[in-house]
C-alpha positions as MATLAB code, in Angstrom:
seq = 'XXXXXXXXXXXXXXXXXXXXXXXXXXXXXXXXXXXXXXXXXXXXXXXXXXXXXXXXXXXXXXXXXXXXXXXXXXXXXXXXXXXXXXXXXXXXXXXXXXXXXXXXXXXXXXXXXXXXXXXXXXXXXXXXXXXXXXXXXXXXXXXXXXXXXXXXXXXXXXXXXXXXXXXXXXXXXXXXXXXXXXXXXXXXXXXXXXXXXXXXXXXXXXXXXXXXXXXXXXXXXXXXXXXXXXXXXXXXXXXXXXXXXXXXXXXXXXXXXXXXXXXXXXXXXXXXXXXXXXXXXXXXXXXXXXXXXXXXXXXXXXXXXXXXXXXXXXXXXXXXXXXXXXXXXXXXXXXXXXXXXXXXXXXXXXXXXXXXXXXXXXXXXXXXXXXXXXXXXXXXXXXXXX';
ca = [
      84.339   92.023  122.396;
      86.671   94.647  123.456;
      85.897   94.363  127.840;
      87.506   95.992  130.548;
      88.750   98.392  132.218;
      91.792  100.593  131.254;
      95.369  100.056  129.996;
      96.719   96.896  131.516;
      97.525   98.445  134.918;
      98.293   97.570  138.161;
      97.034  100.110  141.424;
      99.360  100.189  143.811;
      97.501  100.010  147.464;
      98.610  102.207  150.189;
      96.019  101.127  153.518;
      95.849  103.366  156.455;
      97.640  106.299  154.601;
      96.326  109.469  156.601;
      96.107  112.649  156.468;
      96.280  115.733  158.964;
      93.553  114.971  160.653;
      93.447  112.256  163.997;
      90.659  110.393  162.705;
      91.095  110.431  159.117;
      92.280  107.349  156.810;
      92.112  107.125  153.502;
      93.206  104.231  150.495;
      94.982  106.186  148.265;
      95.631  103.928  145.233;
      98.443  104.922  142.617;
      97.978  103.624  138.652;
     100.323  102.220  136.941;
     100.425  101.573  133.597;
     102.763   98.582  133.405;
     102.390   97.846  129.365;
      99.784   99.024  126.639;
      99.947   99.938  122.940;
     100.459  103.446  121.472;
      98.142  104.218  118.846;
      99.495  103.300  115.509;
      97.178  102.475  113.194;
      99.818  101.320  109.909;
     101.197   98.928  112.242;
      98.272   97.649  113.841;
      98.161   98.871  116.890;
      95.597  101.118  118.402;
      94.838  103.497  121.687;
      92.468  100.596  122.725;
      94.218   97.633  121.414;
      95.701   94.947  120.924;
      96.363   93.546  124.840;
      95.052   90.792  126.374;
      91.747   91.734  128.422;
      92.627   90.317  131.239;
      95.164   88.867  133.739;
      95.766   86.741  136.791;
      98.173   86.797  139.720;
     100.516   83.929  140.765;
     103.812   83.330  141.427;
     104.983   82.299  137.726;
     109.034   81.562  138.283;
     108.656   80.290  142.038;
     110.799   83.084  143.687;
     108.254   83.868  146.278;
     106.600   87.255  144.868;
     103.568   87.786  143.290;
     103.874   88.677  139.305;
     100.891   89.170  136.747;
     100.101   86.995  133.391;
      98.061   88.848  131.128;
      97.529   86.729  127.838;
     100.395   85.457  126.322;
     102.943   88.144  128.344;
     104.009   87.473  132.048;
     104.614   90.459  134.189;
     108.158   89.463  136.572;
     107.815   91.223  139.779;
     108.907   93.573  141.111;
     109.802   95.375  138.019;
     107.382   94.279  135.854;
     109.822   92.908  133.284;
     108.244   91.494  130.528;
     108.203   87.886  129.441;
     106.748   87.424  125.871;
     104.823   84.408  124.681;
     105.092   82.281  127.807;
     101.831   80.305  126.410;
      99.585   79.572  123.187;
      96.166   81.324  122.380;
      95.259   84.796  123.390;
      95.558   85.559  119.565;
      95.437   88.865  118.350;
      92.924   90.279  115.016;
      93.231   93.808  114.892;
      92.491   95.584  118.066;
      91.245   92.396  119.701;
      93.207   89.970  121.786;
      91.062   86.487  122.291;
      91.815   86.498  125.918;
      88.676   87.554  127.455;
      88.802   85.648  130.991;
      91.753   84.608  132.987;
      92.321   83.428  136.362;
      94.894   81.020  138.616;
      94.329   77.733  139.750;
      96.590   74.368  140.234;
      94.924   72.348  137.842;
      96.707   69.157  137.745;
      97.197   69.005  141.808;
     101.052   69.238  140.991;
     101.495   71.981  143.480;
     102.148   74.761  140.944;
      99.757   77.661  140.264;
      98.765   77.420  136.613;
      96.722   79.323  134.107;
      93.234   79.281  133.171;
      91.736   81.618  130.223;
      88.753   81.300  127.568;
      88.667   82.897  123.982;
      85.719   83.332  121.752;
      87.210   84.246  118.626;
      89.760   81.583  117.804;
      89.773   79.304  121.051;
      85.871   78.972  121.322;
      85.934   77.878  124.675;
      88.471   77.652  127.400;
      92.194   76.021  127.902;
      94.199   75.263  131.336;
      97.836   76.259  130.516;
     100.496   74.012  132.615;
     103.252   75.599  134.369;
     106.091   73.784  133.886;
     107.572   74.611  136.888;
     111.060   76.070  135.097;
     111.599   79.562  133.832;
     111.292   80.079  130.331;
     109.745   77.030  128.982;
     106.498   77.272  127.337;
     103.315   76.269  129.450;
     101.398   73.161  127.507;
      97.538   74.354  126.499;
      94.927   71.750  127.031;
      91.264   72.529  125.941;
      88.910   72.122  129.114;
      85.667   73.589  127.372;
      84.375   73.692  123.998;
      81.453   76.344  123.054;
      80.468   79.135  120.674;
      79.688   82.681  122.263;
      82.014   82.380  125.162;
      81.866   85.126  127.624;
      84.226   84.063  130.403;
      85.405   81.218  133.538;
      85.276   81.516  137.006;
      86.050   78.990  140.173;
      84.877   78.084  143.134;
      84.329   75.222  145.054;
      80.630   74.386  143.892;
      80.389   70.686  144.821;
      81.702   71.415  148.118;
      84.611   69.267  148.912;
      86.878   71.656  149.516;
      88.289   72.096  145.368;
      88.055   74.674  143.291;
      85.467   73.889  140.595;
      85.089   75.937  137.053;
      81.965   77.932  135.946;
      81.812   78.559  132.184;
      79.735   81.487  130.757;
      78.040   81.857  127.372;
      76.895   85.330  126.475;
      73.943   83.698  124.935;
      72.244   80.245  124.435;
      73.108   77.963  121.513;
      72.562   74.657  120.748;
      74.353   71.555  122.447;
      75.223   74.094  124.745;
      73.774   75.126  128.659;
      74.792   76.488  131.914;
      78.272   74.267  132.096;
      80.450   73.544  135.050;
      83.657   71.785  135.051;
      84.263   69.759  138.347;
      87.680   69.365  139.731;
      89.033   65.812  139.562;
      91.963   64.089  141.086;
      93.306   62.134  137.741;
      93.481   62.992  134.439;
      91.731   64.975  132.607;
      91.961   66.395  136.244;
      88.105   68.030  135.333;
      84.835   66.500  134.294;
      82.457   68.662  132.512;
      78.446   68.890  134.084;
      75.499   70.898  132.236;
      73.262   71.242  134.028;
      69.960   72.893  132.450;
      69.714   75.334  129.600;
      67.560   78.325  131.534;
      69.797   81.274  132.173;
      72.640   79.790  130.204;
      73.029   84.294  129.415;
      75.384   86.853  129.562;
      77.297   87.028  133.407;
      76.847   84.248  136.052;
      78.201   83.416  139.495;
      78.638   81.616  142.753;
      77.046   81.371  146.349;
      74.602   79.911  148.402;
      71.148   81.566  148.006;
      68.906   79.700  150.267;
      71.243   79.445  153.590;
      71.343   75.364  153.397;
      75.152   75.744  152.973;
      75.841   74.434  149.232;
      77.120   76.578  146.588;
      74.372   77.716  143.893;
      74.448   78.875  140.604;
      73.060   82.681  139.821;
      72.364   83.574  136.302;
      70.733   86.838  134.970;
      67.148   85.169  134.887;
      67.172   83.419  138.158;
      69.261   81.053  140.335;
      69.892   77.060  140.459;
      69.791   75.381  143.422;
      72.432   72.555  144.317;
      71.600   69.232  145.180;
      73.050   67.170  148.191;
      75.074   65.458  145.578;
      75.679   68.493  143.226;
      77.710   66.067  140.517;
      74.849   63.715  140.554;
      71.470   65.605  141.379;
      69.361   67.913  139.963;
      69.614   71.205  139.800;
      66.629   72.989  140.341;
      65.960   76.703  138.517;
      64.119   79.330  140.036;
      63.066   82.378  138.177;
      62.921   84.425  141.564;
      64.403   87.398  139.861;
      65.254   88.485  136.199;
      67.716   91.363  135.172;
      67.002   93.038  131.784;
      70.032   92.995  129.529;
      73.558   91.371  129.572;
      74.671   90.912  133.689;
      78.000   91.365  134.862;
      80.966   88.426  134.821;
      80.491   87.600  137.473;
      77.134   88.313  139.702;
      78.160   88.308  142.888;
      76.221   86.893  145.912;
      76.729   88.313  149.266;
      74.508   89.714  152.321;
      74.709   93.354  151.677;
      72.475   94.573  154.479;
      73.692   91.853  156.654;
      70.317   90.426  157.407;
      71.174   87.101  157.082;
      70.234   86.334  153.951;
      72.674   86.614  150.711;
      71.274   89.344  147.967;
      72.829   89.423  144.470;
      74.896   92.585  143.590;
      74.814   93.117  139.624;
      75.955   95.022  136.697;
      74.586   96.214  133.590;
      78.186   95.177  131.662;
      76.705   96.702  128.690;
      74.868   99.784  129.365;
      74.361  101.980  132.440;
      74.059  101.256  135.647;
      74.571   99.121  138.799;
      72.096   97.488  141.571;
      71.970   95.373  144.714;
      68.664   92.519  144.440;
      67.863   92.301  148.218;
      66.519   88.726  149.089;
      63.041   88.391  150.727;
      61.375   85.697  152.114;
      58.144   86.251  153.604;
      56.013   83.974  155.947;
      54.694   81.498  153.342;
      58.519   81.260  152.582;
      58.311   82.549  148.901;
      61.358   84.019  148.026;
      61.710   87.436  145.766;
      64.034   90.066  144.969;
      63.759   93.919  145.469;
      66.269   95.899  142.827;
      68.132   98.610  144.584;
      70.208  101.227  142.187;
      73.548  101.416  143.269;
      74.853  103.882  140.208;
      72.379  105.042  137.358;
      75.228  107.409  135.610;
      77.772  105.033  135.115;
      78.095  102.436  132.535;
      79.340   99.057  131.493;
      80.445   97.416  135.240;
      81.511   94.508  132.998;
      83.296   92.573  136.136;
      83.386   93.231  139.975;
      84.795   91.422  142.675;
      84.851   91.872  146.585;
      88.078   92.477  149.639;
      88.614   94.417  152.045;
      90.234   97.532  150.868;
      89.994  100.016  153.735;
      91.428   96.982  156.449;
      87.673   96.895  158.551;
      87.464   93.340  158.519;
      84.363   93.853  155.721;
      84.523   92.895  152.223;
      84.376   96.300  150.276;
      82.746   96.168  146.183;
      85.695   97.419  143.333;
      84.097   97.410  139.867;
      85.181   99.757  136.939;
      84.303  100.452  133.114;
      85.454   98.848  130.040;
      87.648  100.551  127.394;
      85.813  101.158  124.391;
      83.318   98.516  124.282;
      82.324   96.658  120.961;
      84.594   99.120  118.970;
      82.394  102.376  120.662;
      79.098  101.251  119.344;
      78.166  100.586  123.399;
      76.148  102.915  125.541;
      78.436  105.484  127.392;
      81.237  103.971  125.492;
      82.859  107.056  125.383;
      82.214  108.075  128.765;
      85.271  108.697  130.849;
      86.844  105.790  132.348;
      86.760  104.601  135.566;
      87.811  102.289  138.535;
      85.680  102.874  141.880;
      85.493  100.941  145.437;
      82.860  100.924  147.346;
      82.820  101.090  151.081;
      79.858   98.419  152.091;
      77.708   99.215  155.278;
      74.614   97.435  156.049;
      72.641   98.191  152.508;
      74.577  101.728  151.814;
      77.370  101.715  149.434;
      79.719  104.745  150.205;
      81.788  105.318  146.491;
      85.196  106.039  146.550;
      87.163  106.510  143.254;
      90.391  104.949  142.299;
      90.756  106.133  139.279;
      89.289  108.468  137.058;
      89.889  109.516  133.300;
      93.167  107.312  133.869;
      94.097  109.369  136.396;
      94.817  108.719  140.566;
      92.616  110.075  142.851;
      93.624  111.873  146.200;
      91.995  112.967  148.988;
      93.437  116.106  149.911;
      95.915  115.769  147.832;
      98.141  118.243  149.289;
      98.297  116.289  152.391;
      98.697  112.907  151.492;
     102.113  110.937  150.476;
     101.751  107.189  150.852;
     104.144  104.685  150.613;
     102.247  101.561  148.391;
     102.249   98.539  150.160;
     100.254   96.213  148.182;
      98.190   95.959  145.138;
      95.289   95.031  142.744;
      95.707   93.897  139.532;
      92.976   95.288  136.875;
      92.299   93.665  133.278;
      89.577   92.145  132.642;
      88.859   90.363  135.511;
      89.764   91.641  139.125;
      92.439   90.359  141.343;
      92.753   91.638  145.137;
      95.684   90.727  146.694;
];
């Protein structure tokens, strides 16, 4: 279950760095590999593994600055000093950490950002870790989802009152189980678990609102649910509109790419080549369908994606990237060079840029360029722009 991208790294983000030229502006984004194994077999450790597959960004120790968790290691910034076993789970068995989804969220309404991350080898489901609120006390775990083949969590607001709400993933059906969403709650348990059909419950889901009437839907890899007026109560009613062949990415994301007023899907093959936009038609009868458009054919495994505005236009820009050796090599283009790319998004055309290739940075006339960094996205597993 080995996922994503490269060494745990953050890019540093220069915006508006330019070179010699009047109209010319350019990202230039700097890796940095901030911790990682060295390849030592006898003691366990290999060039892809153990480290967590994942991380989040929050302010762990309250001093105002943004630092990284990654499994069971927070990241202090601005040095990156490393702070070992802050939590429970995230378990290591050979090259494999059982951290495979991770993001930040106030659970418990206490006012401090804490820690949410699923497991499918030992934690078979997903746990909210508490932050205590002091430096250098362990954060309590507390299970919040129970379920064989667990792929990954993320949140949104999806029965639209204004709180961030949990989406589970399964990377395949199994019994008892179905597309699962955990609703945030103002008492303990502080979230109340809702499945809410079985269709699509698949590899990769996501958010957004596919018909325009302003709720938040559900998109799977075989079609889309649509929320009721009372989403915690209702029915939710599946539409096979579209179907993608093979695992989807974690997550799908829904957005208008060619700004026609309608949202279209953007997806990735997470574990094989390639990467496509599903523009949303409606014709007169109002049947609704989806046109695949091929964004990248040559690259493989865009396991997780996620959309901001990298290049400061005021539109949100697609950053996606390749997994490190996927399933132990025995994925297509596993061995492929690695890669982190952004895309610049303009009205159905996606313009690539690279931010790293082969583990290395990427410049644009290189000669010319010497930015100072002056922000940054965090890479693991799943994507953080901040």
């Amino acid at each position: 279950m080995m996922k994503f991208l490269n060494c745990f790294c953050v890019l540093l983000l220069c915006l508006g760095a330019t070179a010699n030229f009047s109209d010319a502006k350019e990202p230039i984004f700097v890796p940095v590999k901030i911790d990682g194994p060295v390849h030592d077999p006898a003691n366990h450790s290999y060039w892809f593994g153990p480290f967590s597959e994942c991380c989040s960004v929050l302010d762990v120790d309250g001093d105002g600055d943004l630092d990284i968790a990654a499994g069971r290691n927070w990241y202090e910034a601005p040095t990156w000093k490393k702070h070992a076993n802050f939590r429970d789970g995230a378990m290591t068995n050979g090259p494999e950490t059982d951290d495979n989804s991770e993001f930040a969220m106030d659970i418990n309404r206490d006012g401090r950002t804490d820690v949410v991350s699923s497991g499918w080898m030992y934690m078979k489901g997903a746990f909210w870790y508490e932050n205590p609120g002091k430096k250098d006390v362990k954060w309590k775990s507390t299970r919040i989802h129970l379920a064989k083949s667990m792929e990954g969590v993320i949140h949104g607001d999806i029965d639209g009152d204004g709180d961030d709400d949990i989406l589970a993933n399964h990377w395949t059906l199994e019994a008892g189980q179905g597309v699962t969403w955990l609703e945030s709650i103002d008492k303990k348990p502080w979230l109340k678990e809702h499945i809410i059909g079985t269709k699509g419950d698949l590899h990769g889901n996501g958010l957004g609102d596919i018909n325009g009437d302003g709720r938040t839907d559900i998109v799977t890899p075989a079609g889309w649910y649509e929320a009721p007026a009372k989403p915690t109560e209702g029915e939710w009613v599946f539409h096979d509109d579209y179907t993608w062949k093979g695992p989807a990415s974690h997550p799908i994301l829904v957005h208008d790419v060619d700004e026609d007023g309608l949202n279209d899907l953007i997806i990735g093959a997470s574990h094989s080549y390639g990467l496509a936009w599903l523009e949303q038609v409606v014709d007169a009868s109002g049947k609704r369908s989806f046109t695949t458009h091929w964004i990248e054919k040559d690259f493989g495994q865009c396991h997780t994606m996620e959309l901001g505005d990298l290049n400061g236009d005021g539109k949100p820009d697609l950053v996606t990237g390749k997994r490190l050796f996927a399933h132990h090599g025995n994925d297509i283009s596993a061995f492929d060079p690695l890669f982190a790319f952004w895309y610049d998004l303009q009205g159905g055309k996606f313009e690539r840029h690279v931010l790293s290739y082969n583990h290395l940075p990427w410049y644009s006339e290189e000669e010319r360029l010497n930015p100072p960094p002056n922000g940054a996205v965090a890479v693991g597993m799943k994507l953080n722009i901040v």
